[in-house]
C-alpha positions in Angstrom: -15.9 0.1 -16.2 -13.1 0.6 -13.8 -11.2 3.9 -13.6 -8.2 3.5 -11.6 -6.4 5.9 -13.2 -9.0 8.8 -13.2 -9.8 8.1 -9.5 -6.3 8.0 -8.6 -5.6 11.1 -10.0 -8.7 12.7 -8.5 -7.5 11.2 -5.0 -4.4 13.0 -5.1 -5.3 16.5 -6.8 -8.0 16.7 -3.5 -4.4 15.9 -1.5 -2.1 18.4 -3.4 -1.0 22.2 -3.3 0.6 24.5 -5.9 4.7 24.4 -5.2 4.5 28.0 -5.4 1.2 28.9 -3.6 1.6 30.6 -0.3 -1.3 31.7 2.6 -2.3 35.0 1.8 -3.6 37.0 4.7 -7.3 36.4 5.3 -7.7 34.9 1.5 -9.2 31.4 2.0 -9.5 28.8 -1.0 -12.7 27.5 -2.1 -11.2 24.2 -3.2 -9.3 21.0 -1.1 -6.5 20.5 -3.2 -5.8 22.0 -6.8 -8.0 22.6 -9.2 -8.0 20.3 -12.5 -7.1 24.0 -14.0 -4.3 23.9 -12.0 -3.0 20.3 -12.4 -3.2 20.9 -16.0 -0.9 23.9 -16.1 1.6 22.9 -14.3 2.0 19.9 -16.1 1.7 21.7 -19.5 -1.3 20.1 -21.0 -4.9 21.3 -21.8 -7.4 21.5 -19.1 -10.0 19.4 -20.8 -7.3 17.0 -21.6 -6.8 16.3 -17.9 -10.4 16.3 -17.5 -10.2 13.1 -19.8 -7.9 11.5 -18.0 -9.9 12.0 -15.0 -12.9 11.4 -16.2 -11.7 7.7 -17.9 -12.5 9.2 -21.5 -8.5 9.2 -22.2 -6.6 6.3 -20.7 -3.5 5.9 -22.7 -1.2 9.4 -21.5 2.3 9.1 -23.1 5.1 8.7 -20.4 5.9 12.1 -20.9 2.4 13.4 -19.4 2.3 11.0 -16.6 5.9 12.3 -15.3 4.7 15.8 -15.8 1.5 15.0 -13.7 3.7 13.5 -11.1 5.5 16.6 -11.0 2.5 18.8 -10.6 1.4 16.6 -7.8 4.3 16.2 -6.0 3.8 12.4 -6.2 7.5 10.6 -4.2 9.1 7.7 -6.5 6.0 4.9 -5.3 3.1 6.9 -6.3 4.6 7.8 -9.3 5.4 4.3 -10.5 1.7 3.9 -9.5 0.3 6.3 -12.0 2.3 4.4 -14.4 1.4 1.2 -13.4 -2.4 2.5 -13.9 -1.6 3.1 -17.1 -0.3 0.2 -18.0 -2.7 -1.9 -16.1 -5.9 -0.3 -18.2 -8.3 -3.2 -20.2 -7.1 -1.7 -23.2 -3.6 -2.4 -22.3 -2.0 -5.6 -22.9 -0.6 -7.3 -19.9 -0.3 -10.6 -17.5 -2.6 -12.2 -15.6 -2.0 -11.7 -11.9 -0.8 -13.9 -10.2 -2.9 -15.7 -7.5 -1.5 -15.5 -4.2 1.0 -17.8 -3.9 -0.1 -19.0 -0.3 -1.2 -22.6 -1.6 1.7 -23.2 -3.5 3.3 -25.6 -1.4 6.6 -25.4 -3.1 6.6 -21.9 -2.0 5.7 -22.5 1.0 8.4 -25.1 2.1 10.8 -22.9 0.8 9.9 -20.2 2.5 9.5 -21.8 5.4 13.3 -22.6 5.1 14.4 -19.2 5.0 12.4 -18.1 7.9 13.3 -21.0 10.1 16.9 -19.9 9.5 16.7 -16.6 10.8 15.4 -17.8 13.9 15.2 -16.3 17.0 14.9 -12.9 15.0 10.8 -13.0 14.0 10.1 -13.3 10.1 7.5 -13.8 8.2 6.5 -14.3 4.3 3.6 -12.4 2.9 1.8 -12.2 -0.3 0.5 -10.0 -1.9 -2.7 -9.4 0.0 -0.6 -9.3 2.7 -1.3 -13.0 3.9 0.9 -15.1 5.4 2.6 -17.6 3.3 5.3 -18.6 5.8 6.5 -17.6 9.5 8.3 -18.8 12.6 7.0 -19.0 15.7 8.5 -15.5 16.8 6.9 -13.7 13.5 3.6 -14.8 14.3 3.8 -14.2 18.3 4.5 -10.0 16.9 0.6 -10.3 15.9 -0.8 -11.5 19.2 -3.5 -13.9 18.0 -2.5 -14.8 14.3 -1.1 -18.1 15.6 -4.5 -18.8 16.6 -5.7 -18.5 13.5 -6.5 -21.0 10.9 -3.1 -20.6 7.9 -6.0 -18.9 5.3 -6.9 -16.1 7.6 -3.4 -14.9 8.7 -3.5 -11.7 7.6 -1.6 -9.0 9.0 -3.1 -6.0 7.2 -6.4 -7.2 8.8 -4.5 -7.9 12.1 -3.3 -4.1 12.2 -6.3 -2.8 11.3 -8.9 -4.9 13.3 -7.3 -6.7 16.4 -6.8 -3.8 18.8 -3.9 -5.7 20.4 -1.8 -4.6 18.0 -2.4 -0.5 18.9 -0.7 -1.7 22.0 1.7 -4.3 20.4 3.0 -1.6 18.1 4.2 2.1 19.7 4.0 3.7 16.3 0.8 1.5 15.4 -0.7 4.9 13.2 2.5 4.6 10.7 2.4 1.2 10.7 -1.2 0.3 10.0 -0.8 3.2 7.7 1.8 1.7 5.7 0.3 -1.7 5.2 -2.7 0.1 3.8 -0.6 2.0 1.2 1.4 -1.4 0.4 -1.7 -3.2 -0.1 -2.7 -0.9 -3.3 0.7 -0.6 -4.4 0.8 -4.6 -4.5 -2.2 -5.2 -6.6 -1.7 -2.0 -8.8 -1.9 -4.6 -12.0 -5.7 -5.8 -11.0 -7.1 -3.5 -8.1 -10.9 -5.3 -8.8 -9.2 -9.0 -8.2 -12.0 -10.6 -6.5 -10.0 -11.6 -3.8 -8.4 -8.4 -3.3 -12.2 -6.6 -3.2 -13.5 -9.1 -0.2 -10.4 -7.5 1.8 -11.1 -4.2 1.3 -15.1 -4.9 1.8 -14.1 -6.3 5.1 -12.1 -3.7 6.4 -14.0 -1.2 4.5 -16.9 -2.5 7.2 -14.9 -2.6 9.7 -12.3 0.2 10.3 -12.8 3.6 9.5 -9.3 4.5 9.5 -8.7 2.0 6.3 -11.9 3.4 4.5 -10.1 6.9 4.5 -6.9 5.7 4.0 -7.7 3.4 1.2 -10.3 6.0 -0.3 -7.1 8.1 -0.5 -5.5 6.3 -2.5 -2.2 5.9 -0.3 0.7 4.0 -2.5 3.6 2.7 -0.5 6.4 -0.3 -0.9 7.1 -1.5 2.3 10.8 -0.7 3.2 12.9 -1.1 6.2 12.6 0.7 9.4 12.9 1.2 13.4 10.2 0.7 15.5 9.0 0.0 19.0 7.4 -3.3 19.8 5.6 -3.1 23.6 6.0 -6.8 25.1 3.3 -8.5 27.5 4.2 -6.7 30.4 4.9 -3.4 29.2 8.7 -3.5 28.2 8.9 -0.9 24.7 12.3 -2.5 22.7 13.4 -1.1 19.4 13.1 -3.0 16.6 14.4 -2.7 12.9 12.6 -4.7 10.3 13.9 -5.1 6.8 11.2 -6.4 3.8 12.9 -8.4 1.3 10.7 -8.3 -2.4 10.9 -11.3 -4.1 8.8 -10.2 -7.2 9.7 -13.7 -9.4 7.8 -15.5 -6.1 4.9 -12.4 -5.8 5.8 -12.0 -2.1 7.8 -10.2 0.4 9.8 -11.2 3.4 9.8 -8.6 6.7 12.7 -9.8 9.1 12.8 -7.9 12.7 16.5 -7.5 14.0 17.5 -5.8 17.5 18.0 -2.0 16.6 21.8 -0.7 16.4 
């Protein structure tokens, strides 16, 4: 049986110090991280009933716990609605079916196509949640060189980040980019992380790119927000871009618009 919650957890106690600890001369710790001793007293509960929770014998922490674990971790606004979302998103809890990607839903996909047709010549693009494209114009796609060439199923731009290595020289801050599309990828399929769709993704670029394996084994969460950047053109030109990413949870996707920096 899955358990997100545990691992997650686990993930980012490896990734976490005390708020208070300080380097002591020569003093070295024996640990990466905190200890589950640790975790569980700053967040004022019992060792052994962290342990639980990491070990998947306790799945159902009140709200109360969970925020006091955030706090302990250090976890920023995403990861904490994460560890919520984990929660909530256990077999035992009841919930919705997720959504399939909404890529063959032609409806959507005229509609969308709409939108980004009338933003045009500023590059946009529609993604769903497995961070396939649902709908671009002809400037969105010509950001990824190559996706145009690809059939519509296997426009991917997480995969295009992480295995085309046109984009390292597409993209000046490639690193934080690639970086936050990994992040965004578990934050967006937080409700089923072993959708069978979702697992061929991350078995591909599992096999593939050893920068997503640590990443995703990391357990990065991110939303994709709005940013500057620095696209590199064809013959070496660096301009500074801004994108904004619209959410348009009703719909299951997201809509990244690139504007001229100000």
């Amino acid at each position: 049986m899955s358990n997100a919650l545990g691992d997650f957890l686990r993930a980012r106690r490896t990734d976490a110090r005390l708020q208070t600890e300080a380097p002591r001369p020569g003093a070295r710790r024996r640990t990466t991280g905190l200890r589950r001793e640790e975790v569980a007293t700053s967040a004022g509960i019992s060792a052994d009933y962290y342990t639980r929770l990491e070990q998947g014998r306790e799945t159902h922490p009140s709200d109360a716990v969970l925020d006091a674990l955030a706090r302990a971790l250090r976890l920023d606004q995403d990861a904490t609605h994460h560890l919520h979302r984990l929660r909530d998103a256990h077999p035992g809890a009841a919930r919705p079916e997720p959504a399939d990607p909404p890529a063959a839903d032609a409806t959507l996909v005229a509609r969308m196509t709409m939108l980004v047709d009338a933003v045009r010549p500023n590059p946009a693009y529609v993604l769903d949640r497995l961070s396939t494209v649902v709908a671009a114009n002809p400037e969105g796609l010509a950001l990824h060189e190559g996706l145009a060439d690809l059939p519509p199923a296997q426009r991917n731009t997480c995969r295009s980040l992480l295995l085309d290595p046109r984009a390292r020289e597409t993209f000046v801050e490639w690193e934080e980019l690639a970086r936050g599309a990994v992040a965004h990828l578990r934050a967006a399929n937080v409700d089923d992380l072993q959708d069978p769709q979702l697992s061929a993704l991350v078995e591909e670029l599992s096999a593939q790119s050893p920068l997503f394996r640590t990443w995703w084994s990391g357990h990065l969460v991110q939303r994709r927000r709005g940013d500057i950047t620095h696209v590199r053109s064809a013959d070496g030109t660096v301009t500074a871009r801004r994108y904004e990413v619209l959410h348009l949870p009703e719909d299951g996707v997201r809509m990244t618009l690139w504007l001229p920096a100000v």
